[in-house]
mmCIF file of the N, C-alpha and C atoms, coordinates in Angstrom:
data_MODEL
# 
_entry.id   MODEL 
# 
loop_
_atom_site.group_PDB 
_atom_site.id 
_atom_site.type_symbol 
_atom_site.label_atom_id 
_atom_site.label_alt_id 
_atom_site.label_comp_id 
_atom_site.label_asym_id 
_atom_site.label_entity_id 
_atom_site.label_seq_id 
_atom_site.pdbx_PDB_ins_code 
_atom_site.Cartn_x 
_atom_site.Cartn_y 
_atom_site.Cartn_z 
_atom_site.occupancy 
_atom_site.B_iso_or_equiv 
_atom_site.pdbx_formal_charge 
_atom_site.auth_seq_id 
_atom_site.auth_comp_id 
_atom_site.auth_asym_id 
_atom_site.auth_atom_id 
_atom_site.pdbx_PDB_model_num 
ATOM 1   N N  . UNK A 1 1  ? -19.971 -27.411 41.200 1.00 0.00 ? 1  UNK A N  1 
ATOM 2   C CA . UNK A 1 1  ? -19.416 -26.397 40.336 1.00 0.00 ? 1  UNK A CA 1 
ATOM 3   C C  . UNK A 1 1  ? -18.050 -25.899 40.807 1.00 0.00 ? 1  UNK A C  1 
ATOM 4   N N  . UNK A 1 2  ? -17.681 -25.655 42.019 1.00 0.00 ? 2  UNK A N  1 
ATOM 5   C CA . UNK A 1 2  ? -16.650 -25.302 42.694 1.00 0.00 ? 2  UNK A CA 1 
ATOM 6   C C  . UNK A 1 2  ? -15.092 -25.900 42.442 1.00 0.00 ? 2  UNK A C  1 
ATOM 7   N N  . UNK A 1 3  ? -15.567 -27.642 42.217 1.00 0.00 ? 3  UNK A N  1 
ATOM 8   C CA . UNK A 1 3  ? -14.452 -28.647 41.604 1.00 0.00 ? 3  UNK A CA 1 
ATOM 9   C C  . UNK A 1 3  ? -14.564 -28.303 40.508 1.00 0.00 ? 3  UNK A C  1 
ATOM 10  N N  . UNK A 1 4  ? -15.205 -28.155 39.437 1.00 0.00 ? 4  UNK A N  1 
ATOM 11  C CA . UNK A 1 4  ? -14.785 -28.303 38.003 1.00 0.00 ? 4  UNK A CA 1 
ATOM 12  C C  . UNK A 1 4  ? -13.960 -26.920 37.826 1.00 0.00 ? 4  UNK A C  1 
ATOM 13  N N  . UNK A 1 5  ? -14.569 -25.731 38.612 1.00 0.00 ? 5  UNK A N  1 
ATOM 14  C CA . UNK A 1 5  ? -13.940 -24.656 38.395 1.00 0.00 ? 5  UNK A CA 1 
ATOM 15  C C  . UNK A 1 5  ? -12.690 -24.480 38.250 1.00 0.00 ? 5  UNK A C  1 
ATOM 16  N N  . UNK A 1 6  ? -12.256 -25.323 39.339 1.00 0.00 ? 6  UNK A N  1 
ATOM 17  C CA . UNK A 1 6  ? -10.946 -25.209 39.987 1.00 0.00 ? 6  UNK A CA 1 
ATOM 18  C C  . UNK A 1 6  ? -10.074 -26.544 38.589 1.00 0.00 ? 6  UNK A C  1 
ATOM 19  N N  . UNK A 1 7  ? -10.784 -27.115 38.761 1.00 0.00 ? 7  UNK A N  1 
ATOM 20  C CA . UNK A 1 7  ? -9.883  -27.939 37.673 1.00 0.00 ? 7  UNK A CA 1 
ATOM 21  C C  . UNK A 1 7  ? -9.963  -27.475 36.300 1.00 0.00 ? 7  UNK A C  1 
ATOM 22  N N  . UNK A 1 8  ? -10.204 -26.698 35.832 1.00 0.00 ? 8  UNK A N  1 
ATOM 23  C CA . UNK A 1 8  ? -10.689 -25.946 34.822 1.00 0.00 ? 8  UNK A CA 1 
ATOM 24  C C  . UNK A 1 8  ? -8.695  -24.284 34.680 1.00 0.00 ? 8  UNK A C  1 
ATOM 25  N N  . UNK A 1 9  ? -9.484  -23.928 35.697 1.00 0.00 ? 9  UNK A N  1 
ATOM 26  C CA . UNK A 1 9  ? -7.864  -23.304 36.667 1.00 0.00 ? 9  UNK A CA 1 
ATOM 27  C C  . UNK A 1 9  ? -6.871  -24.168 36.945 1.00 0.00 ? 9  UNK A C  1 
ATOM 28  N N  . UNK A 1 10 ? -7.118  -25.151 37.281 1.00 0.00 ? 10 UNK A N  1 
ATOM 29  C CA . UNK A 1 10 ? -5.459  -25.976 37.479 1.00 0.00 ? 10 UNK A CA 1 
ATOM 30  C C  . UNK A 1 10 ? -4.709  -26.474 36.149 1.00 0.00 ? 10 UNK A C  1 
ATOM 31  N N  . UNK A 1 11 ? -5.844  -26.740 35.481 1.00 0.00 ? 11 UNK A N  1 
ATOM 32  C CA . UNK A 1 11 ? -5.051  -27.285 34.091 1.00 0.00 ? 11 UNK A CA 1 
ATOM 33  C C  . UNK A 1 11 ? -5.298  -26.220 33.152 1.00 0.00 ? 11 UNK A C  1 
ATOM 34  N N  . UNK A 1 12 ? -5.191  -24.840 33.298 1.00 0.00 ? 12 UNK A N  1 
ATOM 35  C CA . UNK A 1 12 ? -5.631  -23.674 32.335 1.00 0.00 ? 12 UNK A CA 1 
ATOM 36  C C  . UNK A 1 12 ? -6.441  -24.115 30.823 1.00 0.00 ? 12 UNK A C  1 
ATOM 37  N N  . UNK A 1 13 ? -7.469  -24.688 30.848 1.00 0.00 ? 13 UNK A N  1 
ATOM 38  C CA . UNK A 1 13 ? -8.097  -24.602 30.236 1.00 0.00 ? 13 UNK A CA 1 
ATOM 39  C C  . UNK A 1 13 ? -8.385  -23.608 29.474 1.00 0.00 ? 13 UNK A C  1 
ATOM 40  N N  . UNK A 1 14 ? -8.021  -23.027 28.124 1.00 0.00 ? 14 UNK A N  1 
ATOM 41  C CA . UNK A 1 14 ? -8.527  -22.249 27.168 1.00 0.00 ? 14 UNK A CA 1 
ATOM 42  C C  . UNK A 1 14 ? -9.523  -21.820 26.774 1.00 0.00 ? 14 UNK A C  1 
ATOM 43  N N  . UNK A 1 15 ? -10.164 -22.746 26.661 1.00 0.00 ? 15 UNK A N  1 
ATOM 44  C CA . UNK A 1 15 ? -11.469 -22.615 25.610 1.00 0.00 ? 15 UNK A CA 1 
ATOM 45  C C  . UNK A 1 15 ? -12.978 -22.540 26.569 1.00 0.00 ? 15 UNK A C  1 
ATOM 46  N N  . UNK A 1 16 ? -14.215 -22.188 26.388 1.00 0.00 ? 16 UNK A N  1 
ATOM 47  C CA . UNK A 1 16 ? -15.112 -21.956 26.629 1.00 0.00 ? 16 UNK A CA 1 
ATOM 48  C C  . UNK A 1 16 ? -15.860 -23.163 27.616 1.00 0.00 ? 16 UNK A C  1 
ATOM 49  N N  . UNK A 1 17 ? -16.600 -23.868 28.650 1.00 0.00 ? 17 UNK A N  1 
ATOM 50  C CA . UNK A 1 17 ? -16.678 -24.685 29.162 1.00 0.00 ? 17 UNK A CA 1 
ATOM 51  C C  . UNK A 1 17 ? -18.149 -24.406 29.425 1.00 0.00 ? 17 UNK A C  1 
ATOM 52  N N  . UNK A 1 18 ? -19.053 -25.536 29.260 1.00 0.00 ? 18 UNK A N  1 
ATOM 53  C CA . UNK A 1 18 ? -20.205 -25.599 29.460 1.00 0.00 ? 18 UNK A CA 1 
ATOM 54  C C  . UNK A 1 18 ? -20.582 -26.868 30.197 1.00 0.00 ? 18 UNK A C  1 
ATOM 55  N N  . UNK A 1 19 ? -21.279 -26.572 31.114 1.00 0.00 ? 19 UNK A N  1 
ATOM 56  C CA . UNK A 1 19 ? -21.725 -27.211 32.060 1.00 0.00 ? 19 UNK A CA 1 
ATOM 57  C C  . UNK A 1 19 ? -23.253 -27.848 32.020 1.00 0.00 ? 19 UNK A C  1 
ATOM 58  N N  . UNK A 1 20 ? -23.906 -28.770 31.514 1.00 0.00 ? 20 UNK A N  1 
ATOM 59  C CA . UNK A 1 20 ? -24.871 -29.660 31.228 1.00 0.00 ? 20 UNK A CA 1 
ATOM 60  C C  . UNK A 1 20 ? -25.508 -29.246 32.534 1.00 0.00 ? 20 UNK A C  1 
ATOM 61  N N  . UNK A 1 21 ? -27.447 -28.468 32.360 1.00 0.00 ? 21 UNK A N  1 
ATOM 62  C CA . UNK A 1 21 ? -28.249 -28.371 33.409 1.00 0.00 ? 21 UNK A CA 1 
ATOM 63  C C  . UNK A 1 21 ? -29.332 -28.863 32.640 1.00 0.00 ? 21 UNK A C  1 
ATOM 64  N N  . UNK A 1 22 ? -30.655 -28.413 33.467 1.00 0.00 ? 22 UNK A N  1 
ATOM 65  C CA . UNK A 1 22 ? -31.679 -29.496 33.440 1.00 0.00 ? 22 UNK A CA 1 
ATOM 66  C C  . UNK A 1 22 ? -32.625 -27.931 32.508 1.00 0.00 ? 22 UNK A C  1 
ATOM 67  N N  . UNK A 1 23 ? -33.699 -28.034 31.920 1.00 0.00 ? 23 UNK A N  1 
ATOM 68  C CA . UNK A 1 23 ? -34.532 -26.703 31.094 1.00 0.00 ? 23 UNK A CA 1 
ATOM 69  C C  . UNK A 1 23 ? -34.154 -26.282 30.416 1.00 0.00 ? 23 UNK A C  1 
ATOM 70  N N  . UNK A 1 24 ? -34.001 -25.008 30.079 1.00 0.00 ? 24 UNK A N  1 
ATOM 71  C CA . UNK A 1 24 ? -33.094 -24.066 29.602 1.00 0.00 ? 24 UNK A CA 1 
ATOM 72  C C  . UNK A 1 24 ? -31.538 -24.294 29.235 1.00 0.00 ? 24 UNK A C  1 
ATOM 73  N N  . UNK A 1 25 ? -31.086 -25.279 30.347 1.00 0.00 ? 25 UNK A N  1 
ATOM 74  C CA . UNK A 1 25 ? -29.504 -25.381 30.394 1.00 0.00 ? 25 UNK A CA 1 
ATOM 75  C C  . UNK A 1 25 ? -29.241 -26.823 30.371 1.00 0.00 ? 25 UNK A C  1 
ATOM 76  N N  . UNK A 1 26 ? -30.553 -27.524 29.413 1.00 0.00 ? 26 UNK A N  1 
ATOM 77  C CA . UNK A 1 26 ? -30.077 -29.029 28.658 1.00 0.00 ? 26 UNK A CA 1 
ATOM 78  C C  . UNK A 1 26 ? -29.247 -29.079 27.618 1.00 0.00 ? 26 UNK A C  1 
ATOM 79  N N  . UNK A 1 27 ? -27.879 -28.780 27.868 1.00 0.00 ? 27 UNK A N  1 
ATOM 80  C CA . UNK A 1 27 ? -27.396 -28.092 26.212 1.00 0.00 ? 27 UNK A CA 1 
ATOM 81  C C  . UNK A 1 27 ? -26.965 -29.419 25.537 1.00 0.00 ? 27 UNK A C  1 
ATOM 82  N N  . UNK A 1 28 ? -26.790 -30.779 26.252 1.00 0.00 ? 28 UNK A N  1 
ATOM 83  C CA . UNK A 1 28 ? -26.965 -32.353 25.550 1.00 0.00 ? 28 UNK A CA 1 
ATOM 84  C C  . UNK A 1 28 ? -28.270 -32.207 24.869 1.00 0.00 ? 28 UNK A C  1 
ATOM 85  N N  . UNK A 1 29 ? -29.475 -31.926 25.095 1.00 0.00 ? 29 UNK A N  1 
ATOM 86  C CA . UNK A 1 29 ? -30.515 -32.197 24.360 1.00 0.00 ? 29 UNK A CA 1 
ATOM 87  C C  . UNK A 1 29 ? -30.215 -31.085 23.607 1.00 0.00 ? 29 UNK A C  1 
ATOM 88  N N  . UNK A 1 30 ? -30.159 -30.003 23.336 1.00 0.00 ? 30 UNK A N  1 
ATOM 89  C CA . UNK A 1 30 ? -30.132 -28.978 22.613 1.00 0.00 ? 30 UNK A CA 1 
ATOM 90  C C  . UNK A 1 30 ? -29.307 -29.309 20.955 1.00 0.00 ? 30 UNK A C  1 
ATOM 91  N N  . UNK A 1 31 ? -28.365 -29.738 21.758 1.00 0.00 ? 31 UNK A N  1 
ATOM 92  C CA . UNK A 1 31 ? -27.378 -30.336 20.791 1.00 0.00 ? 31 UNK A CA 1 
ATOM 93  C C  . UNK A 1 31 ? -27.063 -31.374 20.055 1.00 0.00 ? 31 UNK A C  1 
ATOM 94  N N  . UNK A 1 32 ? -28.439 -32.307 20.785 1.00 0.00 ? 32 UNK A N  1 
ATOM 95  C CA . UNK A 1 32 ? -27.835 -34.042 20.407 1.00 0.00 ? 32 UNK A CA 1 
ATOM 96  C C  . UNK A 1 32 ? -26.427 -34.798 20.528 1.00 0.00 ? 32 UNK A C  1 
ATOM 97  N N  . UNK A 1 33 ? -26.190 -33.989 21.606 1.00 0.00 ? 33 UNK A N  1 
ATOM 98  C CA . UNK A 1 33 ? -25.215 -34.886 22.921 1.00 0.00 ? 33 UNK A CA 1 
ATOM 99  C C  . UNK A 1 33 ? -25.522 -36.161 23.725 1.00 0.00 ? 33 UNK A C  1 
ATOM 100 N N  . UNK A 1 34 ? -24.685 -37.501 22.876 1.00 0.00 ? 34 UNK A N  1 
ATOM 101 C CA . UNK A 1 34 ? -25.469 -38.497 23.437 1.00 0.00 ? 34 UNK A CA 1 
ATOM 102 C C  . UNK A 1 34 ? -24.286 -38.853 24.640 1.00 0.00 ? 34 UNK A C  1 
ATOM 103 N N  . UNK A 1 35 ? -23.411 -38.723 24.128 1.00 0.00 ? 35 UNK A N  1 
ATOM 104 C CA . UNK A 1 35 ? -21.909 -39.249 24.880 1.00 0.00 ? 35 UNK A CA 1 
ATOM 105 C C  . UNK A 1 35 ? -21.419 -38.128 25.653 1.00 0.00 ? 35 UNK A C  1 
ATOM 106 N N  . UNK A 1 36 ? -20.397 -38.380 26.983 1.00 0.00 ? 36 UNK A N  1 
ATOM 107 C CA . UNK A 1 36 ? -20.261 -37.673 27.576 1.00 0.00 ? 36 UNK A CA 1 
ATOM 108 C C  . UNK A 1 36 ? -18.635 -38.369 28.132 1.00 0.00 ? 36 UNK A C  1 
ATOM 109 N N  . UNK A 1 37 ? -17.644 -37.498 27.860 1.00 0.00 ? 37 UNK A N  1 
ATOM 110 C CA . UNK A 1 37 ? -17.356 -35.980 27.224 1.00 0.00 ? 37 UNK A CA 1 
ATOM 111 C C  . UNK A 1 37 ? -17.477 -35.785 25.974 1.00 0.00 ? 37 UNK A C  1 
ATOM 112 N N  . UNK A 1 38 ? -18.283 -34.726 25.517 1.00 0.00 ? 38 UNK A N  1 
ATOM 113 C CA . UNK A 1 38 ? -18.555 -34.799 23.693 1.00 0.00 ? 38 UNK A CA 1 
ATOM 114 C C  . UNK A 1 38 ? -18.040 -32.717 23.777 1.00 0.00 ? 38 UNK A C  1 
ATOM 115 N N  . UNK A 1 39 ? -17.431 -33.065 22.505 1.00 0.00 ? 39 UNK A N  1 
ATOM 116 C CA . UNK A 1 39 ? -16.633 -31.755 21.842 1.00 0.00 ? 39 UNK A CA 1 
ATOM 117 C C  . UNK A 1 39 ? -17.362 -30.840 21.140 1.00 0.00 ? 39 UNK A C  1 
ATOM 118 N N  . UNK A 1 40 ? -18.101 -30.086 20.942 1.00 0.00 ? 40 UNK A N  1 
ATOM 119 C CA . UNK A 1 40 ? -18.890 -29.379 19.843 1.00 0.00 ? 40 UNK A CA 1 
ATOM 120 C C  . UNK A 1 40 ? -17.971 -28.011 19.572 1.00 0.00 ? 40 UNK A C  1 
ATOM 121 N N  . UNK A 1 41 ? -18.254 -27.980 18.169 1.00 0.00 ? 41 UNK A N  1 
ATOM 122 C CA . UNK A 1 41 ? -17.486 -26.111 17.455 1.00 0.00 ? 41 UNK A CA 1 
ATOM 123 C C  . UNK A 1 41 ? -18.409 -25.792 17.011 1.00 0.00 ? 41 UNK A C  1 
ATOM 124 N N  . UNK A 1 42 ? -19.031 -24.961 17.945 1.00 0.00 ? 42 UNK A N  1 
ATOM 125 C CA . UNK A 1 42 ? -19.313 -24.037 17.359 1.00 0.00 ? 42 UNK A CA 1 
ATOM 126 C C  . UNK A 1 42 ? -19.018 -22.473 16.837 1.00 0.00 ? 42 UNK A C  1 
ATOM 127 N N  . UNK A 1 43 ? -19.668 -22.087 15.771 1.00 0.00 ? 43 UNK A N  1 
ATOM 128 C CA . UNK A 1 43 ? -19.113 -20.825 15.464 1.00 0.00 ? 43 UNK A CA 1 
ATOM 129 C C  . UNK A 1 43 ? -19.149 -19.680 15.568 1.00 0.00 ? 43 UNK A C  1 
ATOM 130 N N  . UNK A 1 44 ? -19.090 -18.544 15.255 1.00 0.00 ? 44 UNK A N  1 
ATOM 131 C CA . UNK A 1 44 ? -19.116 -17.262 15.924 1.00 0.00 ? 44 UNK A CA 1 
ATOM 132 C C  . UNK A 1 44 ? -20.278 -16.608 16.071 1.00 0.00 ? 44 UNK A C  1 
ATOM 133 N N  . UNK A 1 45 ? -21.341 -17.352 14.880 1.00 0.00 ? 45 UNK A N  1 
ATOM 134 C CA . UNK A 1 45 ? -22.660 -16.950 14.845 1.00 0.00 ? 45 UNK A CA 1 
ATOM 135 C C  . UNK A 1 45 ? -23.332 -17.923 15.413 1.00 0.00 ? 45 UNK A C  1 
ATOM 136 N N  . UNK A 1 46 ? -22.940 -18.629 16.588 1.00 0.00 ? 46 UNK A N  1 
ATOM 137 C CA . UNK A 1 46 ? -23.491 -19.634 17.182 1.00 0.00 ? 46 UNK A CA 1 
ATOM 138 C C  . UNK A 1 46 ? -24.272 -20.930 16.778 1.00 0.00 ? 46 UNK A C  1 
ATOM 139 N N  . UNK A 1 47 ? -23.964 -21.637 15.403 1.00 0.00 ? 47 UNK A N  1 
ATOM 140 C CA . UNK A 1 47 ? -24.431 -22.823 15.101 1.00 0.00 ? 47 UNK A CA 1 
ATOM 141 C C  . UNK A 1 47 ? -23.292 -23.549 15.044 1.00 0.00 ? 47 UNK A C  1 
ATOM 142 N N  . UNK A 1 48 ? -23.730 -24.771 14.403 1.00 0.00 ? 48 UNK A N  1 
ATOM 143 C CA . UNK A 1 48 ? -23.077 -25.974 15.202 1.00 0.00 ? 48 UNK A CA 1 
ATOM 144 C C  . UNK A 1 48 ? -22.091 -26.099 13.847 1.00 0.00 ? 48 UNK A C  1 
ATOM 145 N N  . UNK A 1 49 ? -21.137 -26.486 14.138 1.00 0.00 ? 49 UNK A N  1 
ATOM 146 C CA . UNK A 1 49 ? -19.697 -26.398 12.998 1.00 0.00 ? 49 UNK A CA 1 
ATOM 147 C C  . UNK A 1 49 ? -19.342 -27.702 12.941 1.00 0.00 ? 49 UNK A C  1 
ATOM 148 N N  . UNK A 1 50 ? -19.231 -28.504 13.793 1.00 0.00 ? 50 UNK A N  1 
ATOM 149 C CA . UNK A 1 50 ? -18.404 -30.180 14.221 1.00 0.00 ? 50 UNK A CA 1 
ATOM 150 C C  . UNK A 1 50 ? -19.149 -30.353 15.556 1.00 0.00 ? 50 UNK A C  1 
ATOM 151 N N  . UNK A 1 51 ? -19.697 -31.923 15.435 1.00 0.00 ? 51 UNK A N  1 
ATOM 152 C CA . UNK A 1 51 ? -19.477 -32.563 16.729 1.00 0.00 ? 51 UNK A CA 1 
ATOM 153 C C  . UNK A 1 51 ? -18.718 -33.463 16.738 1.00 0.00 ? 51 UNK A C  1 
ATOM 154 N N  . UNK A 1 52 ? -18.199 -33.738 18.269 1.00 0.00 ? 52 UNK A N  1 
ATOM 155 C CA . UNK A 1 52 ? -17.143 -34.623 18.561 1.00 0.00 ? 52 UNK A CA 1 
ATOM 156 C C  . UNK A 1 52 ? -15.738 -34.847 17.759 1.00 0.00 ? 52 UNK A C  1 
ATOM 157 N N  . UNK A 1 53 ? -15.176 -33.552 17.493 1.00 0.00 ? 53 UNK A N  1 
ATOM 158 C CA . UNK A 1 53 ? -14.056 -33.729 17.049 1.00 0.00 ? 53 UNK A CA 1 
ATOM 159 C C  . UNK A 1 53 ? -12.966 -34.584 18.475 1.00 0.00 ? 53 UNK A C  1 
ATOM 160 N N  . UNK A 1 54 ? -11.955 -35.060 17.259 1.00 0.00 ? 54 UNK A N  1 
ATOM 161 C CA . UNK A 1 54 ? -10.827 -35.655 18.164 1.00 0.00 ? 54 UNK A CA 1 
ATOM 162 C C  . UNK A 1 54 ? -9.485  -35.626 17.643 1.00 0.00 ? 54 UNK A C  1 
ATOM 163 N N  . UNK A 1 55 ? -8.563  -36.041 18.507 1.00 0.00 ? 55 UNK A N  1 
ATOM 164 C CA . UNK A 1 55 ? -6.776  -35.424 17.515 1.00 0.00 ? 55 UNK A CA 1 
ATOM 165 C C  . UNK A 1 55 ? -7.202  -35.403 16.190 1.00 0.00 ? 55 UNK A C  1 
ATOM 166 N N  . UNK A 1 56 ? -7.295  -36.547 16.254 1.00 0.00 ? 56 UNK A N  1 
ATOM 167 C CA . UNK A 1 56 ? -7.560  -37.125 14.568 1.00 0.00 ? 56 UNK A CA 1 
ATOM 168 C C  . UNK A 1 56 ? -7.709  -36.035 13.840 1.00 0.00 ? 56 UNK A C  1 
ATOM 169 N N  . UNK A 1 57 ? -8.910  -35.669 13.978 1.00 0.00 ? 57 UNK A N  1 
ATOM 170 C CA . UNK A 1 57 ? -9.726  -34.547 13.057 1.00 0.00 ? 57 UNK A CA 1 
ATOM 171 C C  . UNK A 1 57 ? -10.001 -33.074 13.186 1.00 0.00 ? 57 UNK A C  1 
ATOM 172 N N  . UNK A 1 58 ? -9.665  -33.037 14.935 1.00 0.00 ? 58 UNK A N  1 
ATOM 173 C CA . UNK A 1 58 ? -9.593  -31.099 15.008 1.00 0.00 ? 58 UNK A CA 1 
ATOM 174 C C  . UNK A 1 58 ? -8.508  -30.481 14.024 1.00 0.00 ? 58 UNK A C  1 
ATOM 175 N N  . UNK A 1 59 ? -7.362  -30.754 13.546 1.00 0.00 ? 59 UNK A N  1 
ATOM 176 C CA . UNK A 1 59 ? -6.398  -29.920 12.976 1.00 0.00 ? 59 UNK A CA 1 
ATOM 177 C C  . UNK A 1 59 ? -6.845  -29.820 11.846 1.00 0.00 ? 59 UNK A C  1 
ATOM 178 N N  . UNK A 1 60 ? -7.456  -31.007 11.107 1.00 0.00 ? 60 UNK A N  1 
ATOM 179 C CA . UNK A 1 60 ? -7.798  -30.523 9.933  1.00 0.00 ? 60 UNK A CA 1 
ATOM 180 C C  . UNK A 1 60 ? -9.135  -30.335 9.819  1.00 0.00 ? 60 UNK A C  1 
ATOM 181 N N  . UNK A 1 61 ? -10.571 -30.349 10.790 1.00 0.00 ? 61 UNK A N  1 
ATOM 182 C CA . UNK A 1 61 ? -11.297 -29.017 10.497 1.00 0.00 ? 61 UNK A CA 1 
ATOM 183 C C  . UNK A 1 61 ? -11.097 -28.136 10.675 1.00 0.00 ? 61 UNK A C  1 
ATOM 184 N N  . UNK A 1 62 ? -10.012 -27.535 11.648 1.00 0.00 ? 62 UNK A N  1 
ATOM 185 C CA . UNK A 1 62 ? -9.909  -26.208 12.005 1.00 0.00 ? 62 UNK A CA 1 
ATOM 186 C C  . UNK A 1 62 ? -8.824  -25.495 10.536 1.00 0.00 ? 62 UNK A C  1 
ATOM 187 N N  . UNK A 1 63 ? -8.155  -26.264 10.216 1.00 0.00 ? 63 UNK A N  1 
ATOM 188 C CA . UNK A 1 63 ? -7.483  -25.716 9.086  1.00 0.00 ? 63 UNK A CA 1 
ATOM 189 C C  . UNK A 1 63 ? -8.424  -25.154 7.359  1.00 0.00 ? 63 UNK A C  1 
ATOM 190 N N  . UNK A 1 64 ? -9.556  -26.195 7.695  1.00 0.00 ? 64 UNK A N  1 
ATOM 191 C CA . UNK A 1 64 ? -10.613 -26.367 6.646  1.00 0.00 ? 64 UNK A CA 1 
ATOM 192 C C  . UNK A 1 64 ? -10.806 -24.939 7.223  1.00 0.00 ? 64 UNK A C  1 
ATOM 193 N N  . UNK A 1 65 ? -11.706 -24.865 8.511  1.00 0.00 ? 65 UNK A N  1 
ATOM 194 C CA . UNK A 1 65 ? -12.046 -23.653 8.679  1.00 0.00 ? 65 UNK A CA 1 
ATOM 195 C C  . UNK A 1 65 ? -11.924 -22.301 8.554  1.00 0.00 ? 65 UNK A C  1 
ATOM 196 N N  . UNK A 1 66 ? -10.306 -22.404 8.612  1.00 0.00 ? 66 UNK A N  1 
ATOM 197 C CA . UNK A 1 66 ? -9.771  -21.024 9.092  1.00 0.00 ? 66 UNK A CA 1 
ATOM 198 C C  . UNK A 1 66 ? -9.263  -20.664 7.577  1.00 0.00 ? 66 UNK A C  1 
ATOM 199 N N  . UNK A 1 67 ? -9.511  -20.891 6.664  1.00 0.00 ? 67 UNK A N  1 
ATOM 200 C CA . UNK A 1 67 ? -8.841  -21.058 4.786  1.00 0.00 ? 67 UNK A CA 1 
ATOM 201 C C  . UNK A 1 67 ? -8.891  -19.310 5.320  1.00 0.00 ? 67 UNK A C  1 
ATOM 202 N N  . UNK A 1 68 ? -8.181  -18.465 4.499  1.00 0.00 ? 68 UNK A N  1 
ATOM 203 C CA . UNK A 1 68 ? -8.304  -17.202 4.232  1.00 0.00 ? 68 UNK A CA 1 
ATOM 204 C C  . UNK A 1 68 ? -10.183 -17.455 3.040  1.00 0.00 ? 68 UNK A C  1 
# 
């Protein structure tokens, strides 16, 4: 945990970071995370919005998303 932290801090990472554990904190099984590194959006009310977005396609779900 100590390395990812720090690389997490070295490259200022933005966004929220979750760390894959075993029970409670299987969030690949939770999610149907087969691949690894996999992207999930979720949303403010905590369900699942997109998996595995990529260049390709984050700008324009997030634009879908964010419509007034």
């Amino acid at each position: 945990m100590p390395n990812i932290r720090r690389f997490l801090l070295d490259y200022n990472v933005p966004w929220p970071t979750i760390v894959n554990g075993s029970g409670d904190r299987d969030y690949a099984q939770a999610y149907g995370v087969a691949d690894v590194p996999a992207n999930i959006l979720i949303g403010p009310d905590g369900t699942v919005v997109q998996i595995d977005l990529s260049r390709r396609n984050l700008e324009k779900v997030l634009t879908e998303l964010l419509k007034p």
